[in-house]
C-alpha positions in Angstrom: 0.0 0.0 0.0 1.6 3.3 -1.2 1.2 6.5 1.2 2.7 9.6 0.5 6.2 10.2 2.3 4.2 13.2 4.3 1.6 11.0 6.3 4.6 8.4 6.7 6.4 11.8 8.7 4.0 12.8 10.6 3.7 8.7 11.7 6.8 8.5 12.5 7.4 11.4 14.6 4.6 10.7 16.6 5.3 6.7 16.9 9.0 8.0 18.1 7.3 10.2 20.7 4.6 7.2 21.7 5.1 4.6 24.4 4.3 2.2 21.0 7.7 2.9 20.2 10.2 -0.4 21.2 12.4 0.9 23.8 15.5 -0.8 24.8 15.2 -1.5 28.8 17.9 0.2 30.6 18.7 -2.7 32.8 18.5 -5.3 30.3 16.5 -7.5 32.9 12.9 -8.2 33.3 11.0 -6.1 35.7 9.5 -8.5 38.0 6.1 -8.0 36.5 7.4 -8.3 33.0 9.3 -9.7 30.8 11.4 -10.0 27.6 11.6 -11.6 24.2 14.8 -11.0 22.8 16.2 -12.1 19.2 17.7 -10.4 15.7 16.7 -9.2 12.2 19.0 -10.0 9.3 18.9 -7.9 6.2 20.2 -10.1 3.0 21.5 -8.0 0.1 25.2 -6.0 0.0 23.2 -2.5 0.5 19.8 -1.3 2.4 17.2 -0.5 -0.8 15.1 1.7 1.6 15.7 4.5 3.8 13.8 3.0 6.8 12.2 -0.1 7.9 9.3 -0.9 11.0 8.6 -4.3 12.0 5.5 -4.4 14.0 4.2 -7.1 16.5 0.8 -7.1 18.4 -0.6 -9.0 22.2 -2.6 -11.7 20.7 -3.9 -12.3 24.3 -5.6 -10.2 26.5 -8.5 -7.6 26.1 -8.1 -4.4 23.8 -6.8 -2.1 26.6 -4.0 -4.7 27.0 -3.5 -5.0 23.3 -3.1 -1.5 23.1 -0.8 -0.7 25.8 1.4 -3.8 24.8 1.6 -3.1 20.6 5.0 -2.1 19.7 7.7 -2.1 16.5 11.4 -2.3 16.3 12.6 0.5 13.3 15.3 0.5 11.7 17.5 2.8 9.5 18.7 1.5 6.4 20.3 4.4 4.2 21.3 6.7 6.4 23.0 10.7 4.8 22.7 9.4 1.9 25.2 6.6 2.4 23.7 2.9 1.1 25.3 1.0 3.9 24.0 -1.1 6.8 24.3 -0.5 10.7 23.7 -3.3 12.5 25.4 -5.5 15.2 27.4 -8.2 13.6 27.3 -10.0 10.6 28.7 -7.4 8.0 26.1 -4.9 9.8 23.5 -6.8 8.4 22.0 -8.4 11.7 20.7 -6.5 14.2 19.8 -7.5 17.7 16.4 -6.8 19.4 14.8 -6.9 22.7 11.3 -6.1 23.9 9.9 -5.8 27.3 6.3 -6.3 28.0 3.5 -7.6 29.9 3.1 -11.4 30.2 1.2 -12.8 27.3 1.0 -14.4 23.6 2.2 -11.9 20.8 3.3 -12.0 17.3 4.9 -10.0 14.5 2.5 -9.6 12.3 3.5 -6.5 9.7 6.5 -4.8 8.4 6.5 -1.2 6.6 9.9 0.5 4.5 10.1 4.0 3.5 11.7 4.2 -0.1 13.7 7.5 0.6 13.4 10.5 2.8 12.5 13.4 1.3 8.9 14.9 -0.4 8.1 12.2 -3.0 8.9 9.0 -1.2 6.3 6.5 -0.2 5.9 3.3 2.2 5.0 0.3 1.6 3.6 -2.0 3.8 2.9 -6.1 3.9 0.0 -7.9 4.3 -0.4 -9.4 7.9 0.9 -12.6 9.1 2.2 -13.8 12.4 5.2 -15.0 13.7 4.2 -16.1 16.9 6.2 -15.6 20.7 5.2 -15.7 24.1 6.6 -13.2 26.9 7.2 -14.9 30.5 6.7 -12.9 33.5 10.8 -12.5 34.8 12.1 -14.3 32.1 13.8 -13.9 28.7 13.0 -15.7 25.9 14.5 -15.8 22.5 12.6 -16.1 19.7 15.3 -16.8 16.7 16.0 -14.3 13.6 14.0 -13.1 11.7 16.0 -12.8 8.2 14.4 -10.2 5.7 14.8 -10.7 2.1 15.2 -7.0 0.5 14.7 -7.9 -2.9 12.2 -10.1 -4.2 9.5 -10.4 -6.7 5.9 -11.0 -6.2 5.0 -14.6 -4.4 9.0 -14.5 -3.3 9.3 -15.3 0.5 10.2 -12.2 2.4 11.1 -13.5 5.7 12.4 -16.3 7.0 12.4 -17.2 11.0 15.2 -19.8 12.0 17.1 -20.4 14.8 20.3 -19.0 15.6 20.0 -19.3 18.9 23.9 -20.5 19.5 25.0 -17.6 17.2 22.7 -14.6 18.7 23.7 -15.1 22.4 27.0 -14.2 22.1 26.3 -10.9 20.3 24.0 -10.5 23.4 26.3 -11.3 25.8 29.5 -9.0 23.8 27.2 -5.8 23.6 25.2 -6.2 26.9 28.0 -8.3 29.4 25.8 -7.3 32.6 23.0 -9.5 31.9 22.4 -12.9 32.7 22.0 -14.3 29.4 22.4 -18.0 30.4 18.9 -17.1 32.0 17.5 -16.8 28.3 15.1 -19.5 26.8 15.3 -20.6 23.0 11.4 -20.7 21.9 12.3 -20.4 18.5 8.6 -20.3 16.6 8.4 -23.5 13.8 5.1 -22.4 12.7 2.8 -19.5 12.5 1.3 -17.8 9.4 2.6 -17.8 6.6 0.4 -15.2 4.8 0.3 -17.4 1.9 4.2 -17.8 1.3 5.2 -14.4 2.5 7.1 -15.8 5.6 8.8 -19.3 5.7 9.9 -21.2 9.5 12.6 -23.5 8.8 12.8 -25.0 12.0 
């Protein structure tokens, strides 16, 4: 769905200014009455094709005030001054880590967005809905694998596909965030979910 790069501003500047917005917890430990699902997105390609990109999940438990308070994206930059060039964690740039703190329940991603370039005449496009499912414990941290995005493809092509890397990603974890207790984290790695008719594949 195409919107002009105006409404896509004014969205993003007040996602960035709502609690919606994905924060990274300070502590990097659940609060006692929360928790936290933790994993990484992978971009394949050499170069970023789009300016920015919003992955957004959803609380498929609860009643709407819970759903609400608990929807949330992670967003990322892709080509940033001008410069075609990822920023990421590891992995050539191209993977970046994620973590999410919410309220005890079922979620799951279930949209992503891209801006095609900043600037008056750009434009977002955004998927169809699907779900890749996870589940946040109360006090605990659960990792729910990678989520690898496809940058390029052609219609019917598989966007994303969830595996996991669990013995890869917790290192990364552990090298940028060394005060947590990451041998606390759980590997709940979704193997199914939907698909949205091919758009996203689980290869576990």
């Amino acid at each position: 769905m195409k919107t002009l790069y105006l409404l896509f501003f004014a969205l993003l500047i007040t996602a960035c200014g709502s609690k919606q917005t994905t924060p990274v917890p300070a502590t990097l430990a659940p609060s006692p009455e929360k928790g936290l699902a933790i994993g990484t997105i992978t971009f394949e390609g050499d170069i970023p094709l789009n300016d920015i990109y919003r992955f957004f999940y959803e609380a498929t438990s609860g009643d709407k005030k819970f759903k609400k308070a608990n929807a949330g994206k992670i967003i990322i930059s892709g080509r940033t001054d001008g410069k075609s060039m990822f920023n990421g964690d590891f992995n050539n740039k191209k993977s970046y880590l994620f973590i999410i703190e919410r309220e005890p329940g079922t979620y799951a991603f279930n949209k992503y967005a891209y801006l095609d370039h900043l600037g008056p005449s750009g434009s977002v496009s955004s998927s169809k809905e699907f779900a890749i499912p996870f589940e946040i414990k109360k006090g605990e941290i659960t990792y729910m694998g990678e989520m690898d995005y496809v940058d390029l493809i052609k219609k019917g092509d598989i966007r994303i596909f969830v595996a996991d890397y669990y013995n890869r990603d917790l290192p990364e974890f552990k090298k940028k965030y060394p005060e947590t207790d990451w041998d606390r984290a759980i590997n709940r790695t979704p193997a199914t979910g939907n698909t949205a008719d091919g758009l996203i594949d689980f290869r576990n």
